[in-house]
C-alpha positions as a Python dict, from the first residue, in 0.01 Angstrom:
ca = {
    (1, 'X'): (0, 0, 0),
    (2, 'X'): (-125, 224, 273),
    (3, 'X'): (221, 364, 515),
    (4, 'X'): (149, 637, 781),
    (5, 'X'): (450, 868, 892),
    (6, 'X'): (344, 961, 1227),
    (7, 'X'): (9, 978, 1189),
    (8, 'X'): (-48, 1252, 938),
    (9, 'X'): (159, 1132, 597),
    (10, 'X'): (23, 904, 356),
    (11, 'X'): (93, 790, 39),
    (12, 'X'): (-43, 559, -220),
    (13, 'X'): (169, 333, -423),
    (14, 'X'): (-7, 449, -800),
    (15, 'X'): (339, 332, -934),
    (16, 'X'): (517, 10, -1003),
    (17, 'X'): (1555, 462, -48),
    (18, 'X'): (3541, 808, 885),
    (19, 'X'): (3388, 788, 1105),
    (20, 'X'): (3408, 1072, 1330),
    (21, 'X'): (3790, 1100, 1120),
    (22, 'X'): (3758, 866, 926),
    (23, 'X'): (3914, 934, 583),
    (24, 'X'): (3865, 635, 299),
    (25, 'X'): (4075, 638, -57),
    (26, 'X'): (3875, 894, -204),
    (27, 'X'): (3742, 789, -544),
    (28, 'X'): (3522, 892, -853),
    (29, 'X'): (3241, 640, -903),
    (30, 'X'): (3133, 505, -1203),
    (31, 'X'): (2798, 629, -1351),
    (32, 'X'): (2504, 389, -1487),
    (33, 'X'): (2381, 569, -1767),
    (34, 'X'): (2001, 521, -1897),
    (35, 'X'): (1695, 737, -1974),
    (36, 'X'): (1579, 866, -1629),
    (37, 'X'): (1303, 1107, -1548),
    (38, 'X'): (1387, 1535, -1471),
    (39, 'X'): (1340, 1495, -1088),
    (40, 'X'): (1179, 1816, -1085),
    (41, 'X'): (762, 1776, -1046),
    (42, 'X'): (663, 2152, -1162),
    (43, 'X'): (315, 2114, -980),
    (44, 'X'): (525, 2168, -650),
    (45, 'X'): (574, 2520, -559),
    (46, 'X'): (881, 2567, -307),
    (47, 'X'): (839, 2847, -89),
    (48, 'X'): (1097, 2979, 240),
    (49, 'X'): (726, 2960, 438),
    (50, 'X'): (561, 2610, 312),
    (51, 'X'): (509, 2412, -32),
    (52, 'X'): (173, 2306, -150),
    (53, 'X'): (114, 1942, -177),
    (54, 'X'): (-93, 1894, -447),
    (55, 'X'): (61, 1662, -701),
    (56, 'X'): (-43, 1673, -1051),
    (57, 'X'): (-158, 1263, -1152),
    (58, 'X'): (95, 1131, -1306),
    (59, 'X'): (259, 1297, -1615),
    (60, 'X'): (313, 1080, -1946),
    (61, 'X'): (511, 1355, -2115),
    (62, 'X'): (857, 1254, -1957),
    (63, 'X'): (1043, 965, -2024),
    (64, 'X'): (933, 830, -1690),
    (65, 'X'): (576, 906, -1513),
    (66, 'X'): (588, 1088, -1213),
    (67, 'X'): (467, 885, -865),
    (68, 'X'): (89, 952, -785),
    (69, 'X'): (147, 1063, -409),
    (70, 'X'): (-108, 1127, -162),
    (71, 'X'): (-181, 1515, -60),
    (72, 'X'): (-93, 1494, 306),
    (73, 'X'): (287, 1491, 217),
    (74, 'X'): (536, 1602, 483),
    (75, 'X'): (495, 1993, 547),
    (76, 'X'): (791, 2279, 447),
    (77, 'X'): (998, 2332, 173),
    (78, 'X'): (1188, 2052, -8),
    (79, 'X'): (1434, 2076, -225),
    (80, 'X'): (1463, 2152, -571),
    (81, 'X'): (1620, 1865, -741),
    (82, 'X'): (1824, 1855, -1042),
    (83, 'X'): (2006, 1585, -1247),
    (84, 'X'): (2347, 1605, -1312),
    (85, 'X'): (2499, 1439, -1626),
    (86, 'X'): (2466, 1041, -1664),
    (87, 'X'): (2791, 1076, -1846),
    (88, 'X'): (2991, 1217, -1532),
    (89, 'X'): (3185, 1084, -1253),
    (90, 'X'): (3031, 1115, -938),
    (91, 'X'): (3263, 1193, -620),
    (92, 'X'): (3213, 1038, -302),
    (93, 'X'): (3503, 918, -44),
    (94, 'X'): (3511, 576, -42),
    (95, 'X'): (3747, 270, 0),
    (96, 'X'): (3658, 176, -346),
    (97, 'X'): (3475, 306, -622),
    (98, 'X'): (3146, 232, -599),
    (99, 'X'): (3018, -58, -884),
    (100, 'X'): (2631, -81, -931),
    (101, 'X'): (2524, -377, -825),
    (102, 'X'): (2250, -549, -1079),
    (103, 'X'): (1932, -373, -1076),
    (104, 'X'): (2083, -90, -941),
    (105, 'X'): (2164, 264, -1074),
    (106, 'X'): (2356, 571, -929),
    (107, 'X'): (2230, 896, -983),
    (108, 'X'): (2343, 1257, -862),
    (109, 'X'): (2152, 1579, -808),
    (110, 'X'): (2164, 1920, -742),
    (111, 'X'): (1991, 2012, -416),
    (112, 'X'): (1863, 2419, -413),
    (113, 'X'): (1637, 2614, -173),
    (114, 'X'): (1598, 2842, 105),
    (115, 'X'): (1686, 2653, 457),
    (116, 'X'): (1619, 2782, 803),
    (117, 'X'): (1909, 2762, 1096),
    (118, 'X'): (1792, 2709, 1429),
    (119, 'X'): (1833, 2866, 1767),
    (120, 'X'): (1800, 2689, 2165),
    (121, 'X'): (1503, 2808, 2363),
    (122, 'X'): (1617, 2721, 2694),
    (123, 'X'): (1872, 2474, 2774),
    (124, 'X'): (2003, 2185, 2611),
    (125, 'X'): (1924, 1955, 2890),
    (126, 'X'): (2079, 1594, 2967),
    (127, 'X'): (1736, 1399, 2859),
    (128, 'X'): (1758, 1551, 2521),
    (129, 'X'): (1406, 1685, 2548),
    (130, 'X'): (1529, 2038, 2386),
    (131, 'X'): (1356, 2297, 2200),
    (132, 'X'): (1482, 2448, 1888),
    (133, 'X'): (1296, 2766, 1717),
    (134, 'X'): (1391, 2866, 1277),
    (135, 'X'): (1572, 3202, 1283),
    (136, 'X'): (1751, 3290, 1050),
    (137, 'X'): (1725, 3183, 616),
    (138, 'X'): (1983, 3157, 312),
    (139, 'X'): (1991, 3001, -9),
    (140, 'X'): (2215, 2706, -66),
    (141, 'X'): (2296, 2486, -343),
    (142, 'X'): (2416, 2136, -240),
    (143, 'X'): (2450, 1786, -389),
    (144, 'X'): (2296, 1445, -341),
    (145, 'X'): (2380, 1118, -451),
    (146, 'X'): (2095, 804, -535),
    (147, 'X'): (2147, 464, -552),
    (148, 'X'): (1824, 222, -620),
    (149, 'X'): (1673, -26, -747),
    (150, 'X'): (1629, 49, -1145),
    (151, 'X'): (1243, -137, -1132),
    (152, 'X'): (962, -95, -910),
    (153, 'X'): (885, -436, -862),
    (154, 'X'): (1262, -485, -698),
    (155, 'X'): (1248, -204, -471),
    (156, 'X'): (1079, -236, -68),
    (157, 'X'): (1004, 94, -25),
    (158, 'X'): (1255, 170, 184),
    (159, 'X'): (1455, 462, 164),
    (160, 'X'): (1767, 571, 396),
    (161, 'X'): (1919, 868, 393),
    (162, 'X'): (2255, 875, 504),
    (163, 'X'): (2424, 1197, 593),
    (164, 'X'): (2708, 1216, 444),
    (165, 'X'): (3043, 1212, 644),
    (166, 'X'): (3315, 1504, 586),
    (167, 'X'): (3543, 1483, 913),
    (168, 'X'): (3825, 1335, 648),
    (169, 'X'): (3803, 1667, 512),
    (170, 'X'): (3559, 1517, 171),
    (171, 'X'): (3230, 1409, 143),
    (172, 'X'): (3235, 1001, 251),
    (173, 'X'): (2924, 743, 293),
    (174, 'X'): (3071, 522, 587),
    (175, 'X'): (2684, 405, 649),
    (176, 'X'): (2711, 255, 253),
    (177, 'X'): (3040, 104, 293),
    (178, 'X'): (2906, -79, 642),
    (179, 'X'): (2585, -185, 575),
    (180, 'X'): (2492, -112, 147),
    (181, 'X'): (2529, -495, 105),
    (182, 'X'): (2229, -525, 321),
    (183, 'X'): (2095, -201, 168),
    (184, 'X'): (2071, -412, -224),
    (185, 'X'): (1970, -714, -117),
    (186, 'X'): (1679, -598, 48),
    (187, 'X'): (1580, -375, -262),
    (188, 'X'): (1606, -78, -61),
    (189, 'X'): (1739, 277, -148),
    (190, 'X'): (2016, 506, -82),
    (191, 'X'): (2021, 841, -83),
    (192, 'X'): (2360, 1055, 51),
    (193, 'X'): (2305, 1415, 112),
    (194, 'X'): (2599, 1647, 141),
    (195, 'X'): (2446, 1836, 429),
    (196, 'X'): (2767, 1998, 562),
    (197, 'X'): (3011, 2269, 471),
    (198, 'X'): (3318, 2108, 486),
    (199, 'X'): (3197, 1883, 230),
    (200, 'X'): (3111, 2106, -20),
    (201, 'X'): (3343, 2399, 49),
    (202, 'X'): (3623, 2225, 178),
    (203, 'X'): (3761, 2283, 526),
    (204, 'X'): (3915, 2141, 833),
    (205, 'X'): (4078, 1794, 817),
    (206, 'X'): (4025, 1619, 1167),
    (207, 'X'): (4276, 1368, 1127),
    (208, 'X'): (4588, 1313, 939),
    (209, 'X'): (4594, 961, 810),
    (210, 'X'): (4956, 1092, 586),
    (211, 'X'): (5010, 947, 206),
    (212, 'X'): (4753, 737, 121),
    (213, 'X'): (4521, 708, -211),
    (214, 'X'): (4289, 1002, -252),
    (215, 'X'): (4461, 1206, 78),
    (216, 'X'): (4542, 1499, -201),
    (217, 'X'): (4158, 1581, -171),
    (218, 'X'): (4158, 1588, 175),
    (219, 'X'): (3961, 1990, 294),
    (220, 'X'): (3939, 2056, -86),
    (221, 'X'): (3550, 2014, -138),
    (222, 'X'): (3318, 1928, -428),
    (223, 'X'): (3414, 2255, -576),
    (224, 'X'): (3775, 2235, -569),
    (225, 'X'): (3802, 1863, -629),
    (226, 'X'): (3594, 1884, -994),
    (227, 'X'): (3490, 2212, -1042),
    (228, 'X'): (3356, 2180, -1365),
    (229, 'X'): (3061, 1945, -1243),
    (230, 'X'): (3008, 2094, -878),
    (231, 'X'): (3146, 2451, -927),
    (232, 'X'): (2820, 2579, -867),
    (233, 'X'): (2722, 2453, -556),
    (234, 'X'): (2726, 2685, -242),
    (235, 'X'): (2663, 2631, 115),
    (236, 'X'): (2559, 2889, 359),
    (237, 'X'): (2727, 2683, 671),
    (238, 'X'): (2649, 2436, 912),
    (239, 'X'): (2383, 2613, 1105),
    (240, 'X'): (2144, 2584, 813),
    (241, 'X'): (2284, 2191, 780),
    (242, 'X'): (1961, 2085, 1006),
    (243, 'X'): (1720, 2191, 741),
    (244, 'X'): (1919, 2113, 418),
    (245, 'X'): (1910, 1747, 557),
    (246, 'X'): (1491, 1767, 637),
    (247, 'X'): (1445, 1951, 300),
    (248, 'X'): (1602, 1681, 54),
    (249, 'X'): (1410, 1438, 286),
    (250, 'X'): (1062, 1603, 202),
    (251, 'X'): (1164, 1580, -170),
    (252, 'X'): (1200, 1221, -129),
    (253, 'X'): (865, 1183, 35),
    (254, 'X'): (752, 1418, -258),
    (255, 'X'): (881, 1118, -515),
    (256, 'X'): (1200, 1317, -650),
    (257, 'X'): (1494, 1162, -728),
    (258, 'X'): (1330, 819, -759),
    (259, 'X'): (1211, 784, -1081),
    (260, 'X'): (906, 577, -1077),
    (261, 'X'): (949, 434, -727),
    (262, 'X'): (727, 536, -484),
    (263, 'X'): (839, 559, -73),
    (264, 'X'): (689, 415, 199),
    (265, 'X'): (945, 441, 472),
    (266, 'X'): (1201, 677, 508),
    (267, 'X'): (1457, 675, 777),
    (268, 'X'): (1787, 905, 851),
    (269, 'X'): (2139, 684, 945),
    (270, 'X'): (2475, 848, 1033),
    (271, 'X'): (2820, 695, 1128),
    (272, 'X'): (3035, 877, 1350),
    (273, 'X'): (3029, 1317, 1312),
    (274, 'X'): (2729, 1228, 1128),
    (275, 'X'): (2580, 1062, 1417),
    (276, 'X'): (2653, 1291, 1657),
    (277, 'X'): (2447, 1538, 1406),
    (278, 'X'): (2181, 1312, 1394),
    (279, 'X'): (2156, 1289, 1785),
    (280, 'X'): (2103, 1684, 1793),
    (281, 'X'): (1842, 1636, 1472),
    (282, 'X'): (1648, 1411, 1709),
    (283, 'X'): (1646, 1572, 2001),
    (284, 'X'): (1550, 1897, 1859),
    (285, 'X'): (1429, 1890, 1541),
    (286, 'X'): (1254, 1544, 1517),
    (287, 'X'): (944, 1695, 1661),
    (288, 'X'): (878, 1963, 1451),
    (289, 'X'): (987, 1806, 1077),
    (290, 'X'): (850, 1485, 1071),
    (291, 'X'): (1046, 1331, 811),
    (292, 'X'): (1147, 1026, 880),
    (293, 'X'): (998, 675, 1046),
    (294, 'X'): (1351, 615, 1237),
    (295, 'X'): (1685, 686, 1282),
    (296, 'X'): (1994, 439, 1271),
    (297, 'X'): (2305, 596, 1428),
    (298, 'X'): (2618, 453, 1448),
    (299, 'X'): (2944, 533, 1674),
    (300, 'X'): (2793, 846, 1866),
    (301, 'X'): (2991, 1033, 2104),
    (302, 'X'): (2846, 1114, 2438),
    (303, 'X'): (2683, 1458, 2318),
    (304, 'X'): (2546, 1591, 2039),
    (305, 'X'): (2633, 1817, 1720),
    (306, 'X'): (2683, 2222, 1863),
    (307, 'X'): (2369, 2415, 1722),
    (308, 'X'): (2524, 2661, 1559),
    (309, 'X'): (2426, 3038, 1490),
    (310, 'X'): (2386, 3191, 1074),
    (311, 'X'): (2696, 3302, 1004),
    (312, 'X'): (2928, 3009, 1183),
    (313, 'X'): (3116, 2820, 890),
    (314, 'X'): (3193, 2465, 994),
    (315, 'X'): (3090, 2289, 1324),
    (316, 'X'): (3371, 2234, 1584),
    (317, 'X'): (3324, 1819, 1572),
    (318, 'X'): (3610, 1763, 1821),
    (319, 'X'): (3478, 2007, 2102),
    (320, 'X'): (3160, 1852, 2078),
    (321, 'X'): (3306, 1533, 2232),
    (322, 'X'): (3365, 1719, 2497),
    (323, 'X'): (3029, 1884, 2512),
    (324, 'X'): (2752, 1797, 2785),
    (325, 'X'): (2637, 1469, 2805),
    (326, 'X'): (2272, 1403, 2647),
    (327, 'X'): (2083, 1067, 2567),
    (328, 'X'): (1819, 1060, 2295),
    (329, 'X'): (1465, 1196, 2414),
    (330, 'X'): (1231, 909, 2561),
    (331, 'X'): (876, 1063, 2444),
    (332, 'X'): (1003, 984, 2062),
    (333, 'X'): (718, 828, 1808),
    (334, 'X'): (997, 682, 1605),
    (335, 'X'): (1245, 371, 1700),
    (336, 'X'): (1616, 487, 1714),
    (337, 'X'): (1885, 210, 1673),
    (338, 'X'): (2232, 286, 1817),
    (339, 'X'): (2546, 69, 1746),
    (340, 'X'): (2870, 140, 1895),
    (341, 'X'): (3261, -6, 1845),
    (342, 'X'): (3403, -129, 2191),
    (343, 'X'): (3638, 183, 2148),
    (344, 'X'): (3357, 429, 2119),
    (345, 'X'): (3221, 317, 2448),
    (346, 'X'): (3621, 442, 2617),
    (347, 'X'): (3847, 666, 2522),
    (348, 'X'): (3816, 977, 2290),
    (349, 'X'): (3427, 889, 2226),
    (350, 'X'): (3355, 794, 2616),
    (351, 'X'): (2971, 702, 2475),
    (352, 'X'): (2945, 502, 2827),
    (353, 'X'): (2859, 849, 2935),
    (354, 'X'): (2559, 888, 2720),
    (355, 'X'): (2406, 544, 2817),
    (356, 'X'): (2037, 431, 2842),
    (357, 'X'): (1794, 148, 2857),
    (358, 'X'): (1648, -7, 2596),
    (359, 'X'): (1315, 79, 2555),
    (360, 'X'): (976, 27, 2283),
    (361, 'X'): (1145, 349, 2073),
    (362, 'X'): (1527, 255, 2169),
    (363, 'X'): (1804, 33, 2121),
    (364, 'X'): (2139, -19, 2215),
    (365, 'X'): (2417, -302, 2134),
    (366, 'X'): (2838, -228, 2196),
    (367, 'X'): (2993, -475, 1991),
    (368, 'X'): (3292, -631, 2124),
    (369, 'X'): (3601, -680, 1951),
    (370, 'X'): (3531, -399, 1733),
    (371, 'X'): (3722, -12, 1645),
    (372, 'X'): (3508, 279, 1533),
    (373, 'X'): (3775, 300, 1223),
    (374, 'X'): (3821, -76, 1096),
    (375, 'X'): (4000, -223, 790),
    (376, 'X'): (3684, -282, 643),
    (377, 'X'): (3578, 102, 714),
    (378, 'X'): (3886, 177, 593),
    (379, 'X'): (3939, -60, 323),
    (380, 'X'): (4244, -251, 247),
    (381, 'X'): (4406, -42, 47),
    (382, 'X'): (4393, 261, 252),
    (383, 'X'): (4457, 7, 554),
    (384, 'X'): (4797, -102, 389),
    (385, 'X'): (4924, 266, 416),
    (386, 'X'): (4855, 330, 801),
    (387, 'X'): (5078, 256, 979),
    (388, 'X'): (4979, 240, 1358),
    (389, 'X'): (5299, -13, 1485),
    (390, 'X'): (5010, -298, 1442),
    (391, 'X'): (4783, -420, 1217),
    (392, 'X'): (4423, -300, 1240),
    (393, 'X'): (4167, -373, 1396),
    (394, 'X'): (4014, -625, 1145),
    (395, 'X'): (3644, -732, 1324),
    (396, 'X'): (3312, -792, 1204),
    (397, 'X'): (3153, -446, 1313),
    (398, 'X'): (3015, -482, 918),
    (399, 'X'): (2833, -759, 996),
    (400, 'X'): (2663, -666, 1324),
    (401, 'X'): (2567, -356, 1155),
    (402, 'X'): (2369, -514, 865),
    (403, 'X'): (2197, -757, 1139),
    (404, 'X'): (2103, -423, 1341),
    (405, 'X'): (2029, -242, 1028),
    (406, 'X'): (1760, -590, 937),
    (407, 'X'): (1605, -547, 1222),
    (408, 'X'): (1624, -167, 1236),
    (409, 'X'): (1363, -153, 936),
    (410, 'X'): (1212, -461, 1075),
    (411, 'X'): (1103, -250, 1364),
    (412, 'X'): (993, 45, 1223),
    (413, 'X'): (792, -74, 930),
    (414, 'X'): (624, -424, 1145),
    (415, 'X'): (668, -295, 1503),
    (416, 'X'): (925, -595, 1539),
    (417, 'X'): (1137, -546, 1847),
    (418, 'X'): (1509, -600, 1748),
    (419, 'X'): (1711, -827, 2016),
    (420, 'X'): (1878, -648, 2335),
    (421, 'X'): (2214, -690, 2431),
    (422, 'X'): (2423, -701, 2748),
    (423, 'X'): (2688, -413, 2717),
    (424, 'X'): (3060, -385, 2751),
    (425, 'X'): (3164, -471, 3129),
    (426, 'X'): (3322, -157, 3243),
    (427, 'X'): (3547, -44, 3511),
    (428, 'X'): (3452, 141, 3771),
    (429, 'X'): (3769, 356, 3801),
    (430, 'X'): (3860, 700, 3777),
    (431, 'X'): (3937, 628, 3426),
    (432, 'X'): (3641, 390, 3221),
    (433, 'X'): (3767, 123, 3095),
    (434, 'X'): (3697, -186, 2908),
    (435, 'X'): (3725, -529, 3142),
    (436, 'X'): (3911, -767, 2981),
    (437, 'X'): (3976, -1216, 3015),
    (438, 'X'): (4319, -1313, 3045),
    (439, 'X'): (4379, -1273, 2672),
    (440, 'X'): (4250, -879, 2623),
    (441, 'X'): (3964, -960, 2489),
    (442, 'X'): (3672, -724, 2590),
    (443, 'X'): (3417, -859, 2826),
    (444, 'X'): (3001, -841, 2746),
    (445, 'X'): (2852, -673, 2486),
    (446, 'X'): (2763, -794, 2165),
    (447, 'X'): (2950, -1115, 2067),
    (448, 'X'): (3079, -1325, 1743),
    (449, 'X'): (3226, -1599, 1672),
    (450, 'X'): (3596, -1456, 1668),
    (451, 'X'): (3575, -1305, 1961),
    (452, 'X'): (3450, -1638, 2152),
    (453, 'X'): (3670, -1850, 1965),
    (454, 'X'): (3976, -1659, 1916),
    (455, 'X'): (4306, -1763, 1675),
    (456, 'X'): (4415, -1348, 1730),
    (457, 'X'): (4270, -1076, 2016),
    (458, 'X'): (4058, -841, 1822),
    (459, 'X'): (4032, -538, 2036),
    (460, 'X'): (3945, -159, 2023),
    (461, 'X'): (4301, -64, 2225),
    (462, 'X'): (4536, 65, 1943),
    (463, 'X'): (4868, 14, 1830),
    (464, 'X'): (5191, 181, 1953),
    (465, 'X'): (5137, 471, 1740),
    (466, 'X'): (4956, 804, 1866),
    (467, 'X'): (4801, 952, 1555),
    (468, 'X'): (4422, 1003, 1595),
    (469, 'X'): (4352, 731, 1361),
    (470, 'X'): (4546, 464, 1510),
    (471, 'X'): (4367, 547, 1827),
    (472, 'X'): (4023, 500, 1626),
    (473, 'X'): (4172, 203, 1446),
    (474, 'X'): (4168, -63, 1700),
    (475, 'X'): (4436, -327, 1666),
    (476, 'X'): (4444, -716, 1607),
    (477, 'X'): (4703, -925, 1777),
    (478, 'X'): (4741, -1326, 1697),
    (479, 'X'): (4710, -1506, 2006),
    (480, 'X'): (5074, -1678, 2166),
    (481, 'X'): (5090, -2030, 2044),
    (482, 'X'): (5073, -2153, 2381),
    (483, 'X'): (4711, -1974, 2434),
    (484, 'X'): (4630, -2173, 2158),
    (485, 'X'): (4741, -2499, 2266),
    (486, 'X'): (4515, -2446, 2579),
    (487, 'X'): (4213, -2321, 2412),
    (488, 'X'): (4197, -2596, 2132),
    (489, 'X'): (4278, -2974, 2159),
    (490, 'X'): (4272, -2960, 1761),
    (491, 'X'): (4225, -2776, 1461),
    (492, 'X'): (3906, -2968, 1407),
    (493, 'X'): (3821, -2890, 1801),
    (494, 'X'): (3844, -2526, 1681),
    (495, 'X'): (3679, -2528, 1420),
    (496, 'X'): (3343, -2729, 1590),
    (497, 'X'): (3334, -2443, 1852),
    (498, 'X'): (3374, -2176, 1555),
    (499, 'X'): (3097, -2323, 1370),
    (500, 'X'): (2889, -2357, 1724),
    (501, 'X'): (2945, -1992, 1789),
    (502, 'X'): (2842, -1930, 1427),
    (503, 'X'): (2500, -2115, 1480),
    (504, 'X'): (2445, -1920, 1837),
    (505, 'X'): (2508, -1591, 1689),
    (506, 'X'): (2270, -1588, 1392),
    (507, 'X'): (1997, -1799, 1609),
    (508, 'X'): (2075, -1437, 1883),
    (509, 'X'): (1992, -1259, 1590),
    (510, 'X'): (2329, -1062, 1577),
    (511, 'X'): (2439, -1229, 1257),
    (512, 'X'): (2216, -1251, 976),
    (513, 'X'): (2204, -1616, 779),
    (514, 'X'): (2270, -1421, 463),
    (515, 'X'): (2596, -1336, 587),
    (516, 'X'): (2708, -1664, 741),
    (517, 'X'): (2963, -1718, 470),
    (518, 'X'): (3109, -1407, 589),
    (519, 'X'): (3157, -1501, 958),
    (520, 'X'): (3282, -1849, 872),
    (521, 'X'): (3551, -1675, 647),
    (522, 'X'): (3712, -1563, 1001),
    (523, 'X'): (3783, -1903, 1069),
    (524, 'X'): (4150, -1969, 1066),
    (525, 'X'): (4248, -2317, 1176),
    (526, 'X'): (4568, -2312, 990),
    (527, 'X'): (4683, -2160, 1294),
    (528, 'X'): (4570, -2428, 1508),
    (529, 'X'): (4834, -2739, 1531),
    (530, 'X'): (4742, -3097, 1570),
}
């Protein structure tokens, strides 16, 4: 199969991819063992300047051949990749410890080179058209984590690259635990790079979410947390996180990591602090890497990640929300996908701000009834132990976000437009807010089926309680049984307009038949008398 990144990368298949604070129960993951190729191809020299891009044909000396890859391969260093043990337990923060699904294997690397921080030429303008020029170098030694398909014939050729989330204080994969359902059973590839400091060093906690499972990590790092399997690692700071992020791409594209699956498409996704990071990697770094075929963001504030000078530890996440406004750059040769909570459209996020028409390389959709932190984000048992003075937001942001993601790749490996969406109805006040019905529940935007047939109000205004989560969190309130009464002649007159809604969001493309089971299991029409 013949794929083109941008015009200039091409390679040949010769072989048979919390939140801004959000903080999950932090887990070790089990590890599939299994003979697995050294990810390390010696016939590609890594330099601080370039790397040369001839690969040797395929090697039979290993346990596993390495991919034949064209020589046009993207430009700059990449990473030097090495296996950790099979028989260890890989750390990422997670609501539960991740299981490999059939098919599937998890493996985890070591990530060492020389990376490059950047510095603004000129101004970091509104339209996002910016210019960023290298400046200064240092040597870092990071991890990554793989999941993927174990054959050739089950993978797509699709690989995303999430960057990893750390504004709980450890390395998290929010992207994975919204969307890696949709990830496995298209045959696709993960790959989580721990691109920041905070992550790997430890640092700042944004938000405390108090006693729950896995908190006593929170700010530790990799190297505190198990120091016997990550001890090593070192990170230079988030100034050089821009090219630590490009560089394990390129050794992607280069075949590394993957045993004997070969890429075709890869694209870059980020959820929340990660977002906002990817927002500045588009804008200004897009241009002159070339890495990936699209980017998938999801709850961006109205600005992007602070580019930061060598020597600067972590990045200041929460000022950034503050920052100047900037949407993504229009003259872009890739497709970006955005998806946003109804509370990161008001409030502390304000993303209203950073609004823009959908365009050929663009796309938009505000879900409604949704929080930027949800119990499914969150998962239950973590969700159990916050308490905001109401339950959770408990919507299907999950589910819009595989449909998005489906049509995300959709569009940027067959040029297929993904649907548009009206957006939240606003106020027009001196304070933005969400326009509400009668009940609370948020006008426009992306709908589902409980939103438009509601049993409870599923909305991104939070509880009583003012911690920074709850705020995030959303809340879900059952509707009075006199709402009910008037909504609904009968249980089984709910339950027809569920099932109606059901059929008019999947045929809008917003739900995805594979996960009809999933929206029907909203239905509640126990609730419902007569």
């Amino acid at each position: 199969m013949k794929h083109t990144v941008h015009g200039r990368v091409e390679l040949l298949a010769g072989a048979a991819l919390v939140s801004l604070f959000l903080l999950s129960a932090c887990s070790s993951d089990d590890h599939e063992a299994g003979d697995m190729a050294v990810a390390n191809d010696s016939s590609v020299s890594t330099t601080s300047t370039g790397v040369t891009t001839t690969l040797a044909a395929p090697t039979t000396t290993g346990p596993a051949a390495t991919p034949s890859l064209a020589v046009d391969l993207p430009e700059g260093p990449i990473a030097d990749l090495v296996r950790l043990p099979i028989d260890g337990e890989v750390y990422v923060g997670a609501p539960e410890p991740y299981v490999a699904d059939a098919g599937y294997v998890q493996e985890e690397f070591t990530a060492a080179g020389v990376a490059t921080s950047y510095a603004v030429a000129g101004e970091l303008t509104g339209d996002g058209e910016w210019t960023l020029e290298p400046d200064q170098e240092a040597e870092y030694l990071t991890r990554i984590v793989v999941r993927r398909p174990q054959e050739a014939a089950s993978f797509s050729g699709t690989v995303m690259v999430e960057w990893m989330n750390v504004s709980g204080g450890v390395d998290a994969d929010p992207e994975w635990t919204s969307i890696g359902e949709e990830v496995v059973r298209q045959g696709h590839a993960w790959v989580g790079v721990s691109a920041q400091l905070i992550g790997v060093e430890g640092g700042p906690v944004r938000v405390d979410v108090g006693d729950v499972p896995g908190s006593e990590d929170a700010g530790k790092g990799l190297k505190a947390i198990d120091p016997e399997r990550y001890g090593d690692l070192s990170h230079p700071g988030d100034a050089f996180a821009n090219d630590i992020f490009t560089q394990a791409a390129r050794a992607i594209w280069h075949g590394h990591a993957l045993d004997i699956l070969v890429p075709e498409t890869v694209v870059a996704a980020g959820e929340s602090q990660s977002a906002f990071a990817l927002v500045t990697y588009i804008n200004g770094l897009h241009h002159l890497t070339g890495v990936f075929d699209g980017y998938f963001l999801h709850s961006r504030g109205p600005s992007g990640f602070p580019v930061l000078s060598a020597g600067s530890e972590s990045a200041d996440i929460a000022g950034s929300i503050g920052g100047a406004t900037t949407i993504i750059r229009a003259d872009l040769d890739v497709p970006v996908f955005n998806i946003q909570a109804e509370n990161d459209v008001v409030g502390i996020f304000s993303s209203h701000r950073a609004r823009q028409d959908d365009s050929d390389v663009f796309r938009l959709w505000e879900v409604a009834g949704t929080a930027h932190a949800d119990r499914h984000l969150m998962g239950e048992a973590t969700a159990e132990f916050v308490d905001c003075g109401a339950p959770i937001n408990d919507g299907p942001m999950h589910v819009v976000a595989k449909a998005a993601f489906r049509h995300f790749i959709e569009w940027v490996v067959h040029g297929e437009l993904p649907p548009e969406s009206r957006l939240l109805e606003l106020t027009d006040d001196a304070r933005t807010l969400v326009q509400r019905d009668e009940y609370g529940i948020a006008l426009g935007g992306v709908r589902t089926p409980p939103v438009d047939v509601p049993v409870q109000v599923l909305s991104g205004i939070a509880g009583p309680t003012p911690a920074t989560i709850c705020i995030l969190s959303g809340s879900t309130t059952p509707l009075a049984a006199e709402d009910l009464a008037a909504l609904y002649a009968s249980s089984d007159d709910y339950t027809q307009k569920y099932r109606d809604a059901v059929e008019v969001a999947i045929e809008g493309g917003f739900v995805l038949e594979d996960d009809r089971a999933t929206i029907e299991s909203y239905l509640d029409a126990t609730l419902i008398s007569g």
